[in-house]
C-alpha positions in Angstrom: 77.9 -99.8 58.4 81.0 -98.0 59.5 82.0 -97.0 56.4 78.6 -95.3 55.6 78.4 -92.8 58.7 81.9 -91.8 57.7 80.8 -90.8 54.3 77.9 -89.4 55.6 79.9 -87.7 57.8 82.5 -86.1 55.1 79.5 -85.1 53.3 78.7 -83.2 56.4 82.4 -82.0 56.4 82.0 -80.8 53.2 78.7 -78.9 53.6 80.0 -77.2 56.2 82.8 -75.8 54.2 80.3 -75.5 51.1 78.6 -72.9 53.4 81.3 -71.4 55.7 83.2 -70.4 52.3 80.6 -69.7 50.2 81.4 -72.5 47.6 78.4 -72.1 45.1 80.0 -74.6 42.4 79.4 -77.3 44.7 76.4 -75.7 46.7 73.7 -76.7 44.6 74.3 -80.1 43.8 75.1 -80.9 47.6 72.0 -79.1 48.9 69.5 -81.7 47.2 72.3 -84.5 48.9 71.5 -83.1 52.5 67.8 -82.4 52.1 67.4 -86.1 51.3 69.6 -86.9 54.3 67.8 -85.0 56.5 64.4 -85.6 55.6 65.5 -89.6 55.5 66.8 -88.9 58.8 64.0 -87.2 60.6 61.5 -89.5 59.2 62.9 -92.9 60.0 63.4 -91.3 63.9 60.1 -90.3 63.9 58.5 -93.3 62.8 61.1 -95.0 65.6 59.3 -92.9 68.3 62.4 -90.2 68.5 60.9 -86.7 68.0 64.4 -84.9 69.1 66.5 -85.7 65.9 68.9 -82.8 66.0 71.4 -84.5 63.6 68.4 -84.9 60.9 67.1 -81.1 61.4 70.6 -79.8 61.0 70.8 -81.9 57.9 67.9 -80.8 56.3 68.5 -77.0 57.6 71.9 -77.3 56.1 70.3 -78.7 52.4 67.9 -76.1 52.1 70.6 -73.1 53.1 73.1 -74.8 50.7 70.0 -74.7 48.1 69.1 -70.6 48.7 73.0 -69.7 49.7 72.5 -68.2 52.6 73.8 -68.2 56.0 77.6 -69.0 55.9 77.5 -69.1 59.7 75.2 -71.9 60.0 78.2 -73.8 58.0 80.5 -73.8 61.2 77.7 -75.3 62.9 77.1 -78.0 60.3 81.3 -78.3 59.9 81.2 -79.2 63.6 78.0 -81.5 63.4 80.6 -83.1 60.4 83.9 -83.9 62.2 81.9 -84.9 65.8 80.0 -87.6 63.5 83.2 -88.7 61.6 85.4 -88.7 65.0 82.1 -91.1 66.3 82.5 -93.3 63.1 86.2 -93.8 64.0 86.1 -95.2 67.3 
């Protein structure tokens, strides 16, 4: 199970920088790869009784600015989201 939150967690990584650097090559095919994450995400912690899925929302907010190439701030945000969830998967 490790091994999958630290490739979920390089994916985050790796949207962040999609975003901060304005990477369109990869920005398209990684944006339907996070909206499925977060939409996966949100729903299985709603239907747990956890409405305050941050993790998910910034998933899916991050798949759907990867999608329309906006926002290259919110990529620092998601970069950060990235290496606190691959330094959790570590330890």
């Amino acid at each position: 199970m490790k091994w999958l939150i630290f490739f979920l967690s390089l994916m985050d990584v790796l949207a962040g920088l999609v975003l901060y650097y304005n990477l369109r090559l990869i920005a398209f095919y990684l944006a339907y790869f996070m909206i499925i994450k977060g939409v996966y995400s949100l729903l299985t912690s709603i239907s747990s009784g956890y409405y305050f899925d941050w993790m998910g929302a910034i998933d899916l907010i991050t798949g759907i600015l990867l999608y329309f190439d906006i926002f290259n701030v919110f990529g620092l945000i998601t970069l950060l989201k990235g290496l606190y969830s691959l330094i959790l998967s570590l330890f």
